[in-house]
C-alpha positions as protocol buffer text, in pm:
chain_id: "A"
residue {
  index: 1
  type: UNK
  ca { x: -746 y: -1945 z: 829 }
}
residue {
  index: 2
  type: UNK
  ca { x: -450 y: -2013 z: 619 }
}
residue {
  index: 3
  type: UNK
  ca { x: -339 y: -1733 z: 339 }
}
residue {
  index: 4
  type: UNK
  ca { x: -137 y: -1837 z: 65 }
}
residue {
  index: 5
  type: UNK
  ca { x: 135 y: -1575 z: -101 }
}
residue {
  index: 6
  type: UNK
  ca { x: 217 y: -1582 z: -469 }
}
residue {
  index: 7
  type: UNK
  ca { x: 422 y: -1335 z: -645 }
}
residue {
  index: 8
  type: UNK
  ca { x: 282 y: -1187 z: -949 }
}
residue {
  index: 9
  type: UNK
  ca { x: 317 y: -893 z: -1218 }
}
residue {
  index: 10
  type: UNK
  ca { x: 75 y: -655 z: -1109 }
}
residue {
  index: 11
  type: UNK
  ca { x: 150 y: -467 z: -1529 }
}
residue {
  index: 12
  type: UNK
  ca { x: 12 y: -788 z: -1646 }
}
residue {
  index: 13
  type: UNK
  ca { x: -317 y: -793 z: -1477 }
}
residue {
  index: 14
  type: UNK
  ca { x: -389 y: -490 z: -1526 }
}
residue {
  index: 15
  type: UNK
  ca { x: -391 y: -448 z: -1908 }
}
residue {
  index: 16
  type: UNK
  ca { x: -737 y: -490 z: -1919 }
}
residue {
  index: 17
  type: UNK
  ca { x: -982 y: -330 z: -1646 }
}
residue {
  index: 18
  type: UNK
  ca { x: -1050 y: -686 z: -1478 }
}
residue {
  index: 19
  type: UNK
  ca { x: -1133 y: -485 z: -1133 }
}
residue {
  index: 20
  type: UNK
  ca { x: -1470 y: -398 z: -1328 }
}
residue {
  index: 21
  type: UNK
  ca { x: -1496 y: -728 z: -1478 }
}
residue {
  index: 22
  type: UNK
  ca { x: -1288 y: -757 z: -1803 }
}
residue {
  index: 23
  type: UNK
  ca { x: -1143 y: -1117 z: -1910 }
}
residue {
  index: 24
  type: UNK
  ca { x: -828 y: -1165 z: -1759 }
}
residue {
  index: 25
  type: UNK
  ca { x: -523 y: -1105 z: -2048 }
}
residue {
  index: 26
  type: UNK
  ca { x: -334 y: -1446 z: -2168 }
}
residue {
  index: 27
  type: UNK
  ca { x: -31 y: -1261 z: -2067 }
}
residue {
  index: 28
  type: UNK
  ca { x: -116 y: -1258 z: -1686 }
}
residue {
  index: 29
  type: UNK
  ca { x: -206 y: -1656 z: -1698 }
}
residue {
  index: 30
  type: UNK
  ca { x: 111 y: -1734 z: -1878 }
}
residue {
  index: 31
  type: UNK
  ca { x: 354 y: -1491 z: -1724 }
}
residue {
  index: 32
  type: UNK
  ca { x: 233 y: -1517 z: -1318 }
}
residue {
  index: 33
  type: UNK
  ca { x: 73 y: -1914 z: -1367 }
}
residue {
  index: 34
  type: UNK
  ca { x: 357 y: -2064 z: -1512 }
}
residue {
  index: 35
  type: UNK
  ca { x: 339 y: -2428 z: -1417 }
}
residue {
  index: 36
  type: UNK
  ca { x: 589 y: -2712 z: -1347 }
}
residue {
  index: 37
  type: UNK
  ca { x: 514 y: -3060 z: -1369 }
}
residue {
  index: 38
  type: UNK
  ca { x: 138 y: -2900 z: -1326 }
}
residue {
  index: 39
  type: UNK
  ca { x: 241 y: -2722 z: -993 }
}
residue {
  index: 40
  type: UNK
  ca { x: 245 y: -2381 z: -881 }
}
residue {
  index: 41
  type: UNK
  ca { x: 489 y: -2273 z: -602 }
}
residue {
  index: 42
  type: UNK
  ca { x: 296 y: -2074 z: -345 }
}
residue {
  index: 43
  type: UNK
  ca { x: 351 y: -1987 z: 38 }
}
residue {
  index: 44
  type: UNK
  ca { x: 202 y: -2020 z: 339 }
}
residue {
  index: 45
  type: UNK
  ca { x: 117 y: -1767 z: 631 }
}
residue {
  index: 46
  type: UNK
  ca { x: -142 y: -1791 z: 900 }
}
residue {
  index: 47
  type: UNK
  ca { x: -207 y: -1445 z: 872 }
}
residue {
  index: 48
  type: UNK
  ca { x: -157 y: -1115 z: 706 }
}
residue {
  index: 49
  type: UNK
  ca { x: 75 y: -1036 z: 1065 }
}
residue {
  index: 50
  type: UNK
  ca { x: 321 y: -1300 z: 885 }
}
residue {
  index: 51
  type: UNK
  ca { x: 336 y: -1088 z: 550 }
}
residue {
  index: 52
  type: UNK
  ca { x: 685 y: -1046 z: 559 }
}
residue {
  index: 53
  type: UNK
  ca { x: 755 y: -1421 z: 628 }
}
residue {
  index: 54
  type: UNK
  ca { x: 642 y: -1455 z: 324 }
}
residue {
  index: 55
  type: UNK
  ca { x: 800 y: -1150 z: 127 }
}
residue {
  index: 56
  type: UNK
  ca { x: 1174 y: -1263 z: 275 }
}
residue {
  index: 57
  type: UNK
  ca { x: 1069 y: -1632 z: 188 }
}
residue {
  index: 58
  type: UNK
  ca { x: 1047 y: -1483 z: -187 }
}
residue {
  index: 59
  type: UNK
  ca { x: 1297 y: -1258 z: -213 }
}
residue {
  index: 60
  type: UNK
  ca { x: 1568 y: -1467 z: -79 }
}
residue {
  index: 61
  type: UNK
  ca { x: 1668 y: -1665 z: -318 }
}
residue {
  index: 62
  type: UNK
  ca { x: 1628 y: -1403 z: -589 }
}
residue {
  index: 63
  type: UNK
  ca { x: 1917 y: -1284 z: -841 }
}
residue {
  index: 64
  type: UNK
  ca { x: 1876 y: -928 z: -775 }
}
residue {
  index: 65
  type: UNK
  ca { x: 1598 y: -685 z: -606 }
}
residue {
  index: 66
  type: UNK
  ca { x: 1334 y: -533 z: -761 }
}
residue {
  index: 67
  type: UNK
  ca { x: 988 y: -375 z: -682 }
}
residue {
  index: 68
  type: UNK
  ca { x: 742 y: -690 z: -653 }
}
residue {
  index: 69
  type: UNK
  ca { x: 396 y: -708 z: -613 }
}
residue {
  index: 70
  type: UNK
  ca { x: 217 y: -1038 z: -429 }
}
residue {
  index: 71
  type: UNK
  ca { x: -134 y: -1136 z: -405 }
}
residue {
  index: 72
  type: UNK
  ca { x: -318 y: -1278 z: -103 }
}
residue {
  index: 73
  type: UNK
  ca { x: -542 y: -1599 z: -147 }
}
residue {
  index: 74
  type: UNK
  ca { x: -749 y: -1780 z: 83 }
}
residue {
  index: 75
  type: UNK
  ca { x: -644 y: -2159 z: 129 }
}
residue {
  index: 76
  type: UNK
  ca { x: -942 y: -2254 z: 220 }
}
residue {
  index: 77
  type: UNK
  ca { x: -1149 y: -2129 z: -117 }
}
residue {
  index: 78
  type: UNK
  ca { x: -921 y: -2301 z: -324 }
}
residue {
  index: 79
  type: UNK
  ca { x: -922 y: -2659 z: -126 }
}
residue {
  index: 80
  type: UNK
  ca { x: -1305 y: -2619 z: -138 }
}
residue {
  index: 81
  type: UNK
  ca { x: -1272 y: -2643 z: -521 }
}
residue {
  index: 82
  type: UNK
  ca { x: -1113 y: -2976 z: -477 }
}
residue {
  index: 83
  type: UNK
  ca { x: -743 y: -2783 z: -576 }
}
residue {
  index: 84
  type: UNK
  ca { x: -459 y: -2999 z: -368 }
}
residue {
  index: 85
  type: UNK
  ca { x: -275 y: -2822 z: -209 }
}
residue {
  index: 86
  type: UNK
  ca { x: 53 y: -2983 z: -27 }
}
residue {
  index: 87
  type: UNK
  ca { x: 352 y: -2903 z: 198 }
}
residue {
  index: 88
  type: UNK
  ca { x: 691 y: -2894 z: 0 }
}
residue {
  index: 89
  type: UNK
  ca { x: 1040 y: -2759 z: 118 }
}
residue {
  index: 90
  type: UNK
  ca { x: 1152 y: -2434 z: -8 }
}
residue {
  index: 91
  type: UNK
  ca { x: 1473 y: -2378 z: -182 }
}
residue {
  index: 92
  type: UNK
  ca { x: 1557 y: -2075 z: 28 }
}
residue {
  index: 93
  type: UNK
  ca { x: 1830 y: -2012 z: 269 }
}
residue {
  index: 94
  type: UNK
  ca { x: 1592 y: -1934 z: 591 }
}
residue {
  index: 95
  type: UNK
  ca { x: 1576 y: -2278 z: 791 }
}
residue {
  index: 96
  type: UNK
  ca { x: 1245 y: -2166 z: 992 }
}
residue {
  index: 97
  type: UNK
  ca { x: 1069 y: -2085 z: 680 }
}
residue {
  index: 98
  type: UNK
  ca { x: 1154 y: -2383 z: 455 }
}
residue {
  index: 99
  type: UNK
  ca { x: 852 y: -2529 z: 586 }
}
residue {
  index: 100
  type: UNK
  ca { x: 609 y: -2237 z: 498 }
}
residue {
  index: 101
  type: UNK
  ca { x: 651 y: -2357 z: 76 }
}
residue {
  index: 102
  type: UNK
  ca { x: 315 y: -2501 z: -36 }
}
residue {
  index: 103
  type: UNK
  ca { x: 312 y: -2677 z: -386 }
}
residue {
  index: 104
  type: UNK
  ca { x: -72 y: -2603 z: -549 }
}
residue {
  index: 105
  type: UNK
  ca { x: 5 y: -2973 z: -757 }
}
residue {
  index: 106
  type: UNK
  ca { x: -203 y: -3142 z: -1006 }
}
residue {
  index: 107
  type: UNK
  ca { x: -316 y: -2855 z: -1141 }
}
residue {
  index: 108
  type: UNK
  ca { x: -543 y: -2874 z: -1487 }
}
residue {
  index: 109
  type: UNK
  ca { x: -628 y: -2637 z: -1704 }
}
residue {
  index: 110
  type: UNK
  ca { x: -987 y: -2580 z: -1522 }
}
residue {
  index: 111
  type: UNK
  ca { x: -824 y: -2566 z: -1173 }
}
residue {
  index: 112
  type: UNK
  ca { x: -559 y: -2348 z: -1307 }
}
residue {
  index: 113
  type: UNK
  ca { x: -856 y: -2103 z: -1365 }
}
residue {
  index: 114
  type: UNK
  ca { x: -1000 y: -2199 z: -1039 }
}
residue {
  index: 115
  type: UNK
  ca { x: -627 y: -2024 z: -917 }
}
residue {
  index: 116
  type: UNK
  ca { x: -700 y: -1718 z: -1186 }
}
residue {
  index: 117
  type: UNK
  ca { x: -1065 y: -1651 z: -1039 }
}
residue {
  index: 118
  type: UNK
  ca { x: -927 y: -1633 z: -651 }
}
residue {
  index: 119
  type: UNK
  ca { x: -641 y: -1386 z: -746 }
}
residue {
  index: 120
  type: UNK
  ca { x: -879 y: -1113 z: -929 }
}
residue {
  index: 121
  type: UNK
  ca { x: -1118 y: -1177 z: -630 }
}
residue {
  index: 122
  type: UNK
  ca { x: -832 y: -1105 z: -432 }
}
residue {
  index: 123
  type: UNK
  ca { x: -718 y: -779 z: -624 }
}
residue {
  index: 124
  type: UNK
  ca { x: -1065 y: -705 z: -605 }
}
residue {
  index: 125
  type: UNK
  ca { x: -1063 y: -730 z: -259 }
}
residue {
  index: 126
  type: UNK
  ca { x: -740 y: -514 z: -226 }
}
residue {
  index: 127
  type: UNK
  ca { x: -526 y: -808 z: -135 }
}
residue {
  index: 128
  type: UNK
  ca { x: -246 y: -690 z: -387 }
}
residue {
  index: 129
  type: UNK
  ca { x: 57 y: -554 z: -213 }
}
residue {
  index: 130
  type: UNK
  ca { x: 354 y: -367 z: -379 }
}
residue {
  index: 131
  type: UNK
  ca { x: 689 y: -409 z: -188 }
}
residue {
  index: 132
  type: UNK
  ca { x: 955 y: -140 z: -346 }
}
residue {
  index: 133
  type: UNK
  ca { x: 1310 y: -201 z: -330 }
}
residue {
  index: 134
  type: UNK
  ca { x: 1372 y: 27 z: -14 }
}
residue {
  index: 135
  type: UNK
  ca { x: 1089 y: -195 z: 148 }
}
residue {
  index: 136
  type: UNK
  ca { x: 1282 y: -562 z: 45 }
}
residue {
  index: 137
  type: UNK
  ca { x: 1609 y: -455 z: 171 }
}
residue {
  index: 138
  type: UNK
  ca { x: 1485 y: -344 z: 512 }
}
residue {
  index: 139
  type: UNK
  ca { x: 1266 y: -716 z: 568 }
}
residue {
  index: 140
  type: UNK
  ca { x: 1612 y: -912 z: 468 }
}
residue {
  index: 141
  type: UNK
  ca { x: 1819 y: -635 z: 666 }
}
residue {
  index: 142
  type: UNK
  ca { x: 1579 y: -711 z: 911 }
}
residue {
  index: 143
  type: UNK
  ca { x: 1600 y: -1086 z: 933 }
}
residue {
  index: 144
  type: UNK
  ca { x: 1995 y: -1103 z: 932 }
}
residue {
  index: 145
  type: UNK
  ca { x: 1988 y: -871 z: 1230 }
}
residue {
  index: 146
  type: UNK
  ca { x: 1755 y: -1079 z: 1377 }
}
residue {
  index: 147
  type: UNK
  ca { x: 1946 y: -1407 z: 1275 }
}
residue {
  index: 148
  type: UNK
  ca { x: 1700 y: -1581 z: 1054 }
}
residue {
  index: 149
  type: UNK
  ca { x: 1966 y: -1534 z: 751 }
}
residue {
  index: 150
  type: UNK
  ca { x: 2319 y: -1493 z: 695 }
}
residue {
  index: 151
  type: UNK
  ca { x: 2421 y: -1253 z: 465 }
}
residue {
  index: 152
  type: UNK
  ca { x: 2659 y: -1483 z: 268 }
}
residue {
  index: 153
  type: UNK
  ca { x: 2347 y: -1678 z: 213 }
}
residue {
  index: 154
  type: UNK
  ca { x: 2194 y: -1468 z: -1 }
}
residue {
  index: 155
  type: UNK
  ca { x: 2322 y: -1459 z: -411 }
}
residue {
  index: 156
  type: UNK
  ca { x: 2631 y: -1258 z: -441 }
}
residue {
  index: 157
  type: UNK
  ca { x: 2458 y: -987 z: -680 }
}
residue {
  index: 158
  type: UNK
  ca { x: 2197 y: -997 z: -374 }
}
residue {
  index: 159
  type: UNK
  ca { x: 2413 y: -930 z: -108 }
}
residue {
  index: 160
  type: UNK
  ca { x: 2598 y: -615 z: -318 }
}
residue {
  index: 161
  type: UNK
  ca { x: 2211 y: -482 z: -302 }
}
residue {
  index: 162
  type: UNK
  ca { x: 2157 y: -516 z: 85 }
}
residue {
  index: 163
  type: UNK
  ca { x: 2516 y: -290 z: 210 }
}
């Protein structure tokens, strides 16, 4: 079973009480769904034991750190709603996770829900995860002691954040 990671503003999903079956606010589809060429970025983990994979995979490219929150999908419900899913490179500066990037491409406005309806399930199911600053900066200390990353790797205003 594959598990696919997206990044997402918990504050956003939350404005309405969608854990007891409220309409999911426009703000949440157009602040955490923003598309590209009808594509979604998204990554991939085998399991939850390769969280962090996925947390360093997002956080290190970013500008700066800040709290984040991710949600946990199931590949597998969304490919059985015919949503393609495909393997693209990351633009991140860890080598053995470049290949963990998954586009969700050729997305429509319907499958794009498709993508809406697995993420409540999956808050539902309490597969949202907060990650605080203290918690990102011990993953990518973590992984440069480890030697997945360099430090100089990382954004300048990044690397200031990790001392």
């Amino acid at each position: 079973m594959s598990l696919l990671i997206r990044k997402i503003n918990k504050a956003k999903w939350f404005q309405v009480d969608i854990v007891n079956n409220s309409d999911v606010s426009a703000d949440a589809i157009t602040n955490c769904l923003k598309t590209t060429d009808n594509t979604l970025s998204v990554w991939n983990i085998e399991n939850e034991e390769y969280l962090n994979n996925a947390i360093l995979a997002i956080v290190s490219n970013q500008d700066h750190l800040e709290t984040i929150d991710i949600v946990i999908i199931d590949q597998d419900s969304l490919e059985n709603k015919n949503v393609n899913i495909v393997i693209s490179p990351g633009n991140i500066p860890i080598l053995k996770l470049i290949d963990t990037h998954r586009d969700i491409t050729d997305l429509t406005y319907s499958k794009l829900g498709f993508v809406k309806d697995f993420i409540v399930e999956s808050i539902r199911n309490d597969q949202l995860k907060r990650y605080t600053v203290g918690s990102l900066k011990k993953i990518l200390k973590n992984a440069i002691e480890e030697g997945y990353l360099r430090k100089t790797d990382l954004k300048p205003s990044l690397q200031v954040s990790i001392k």
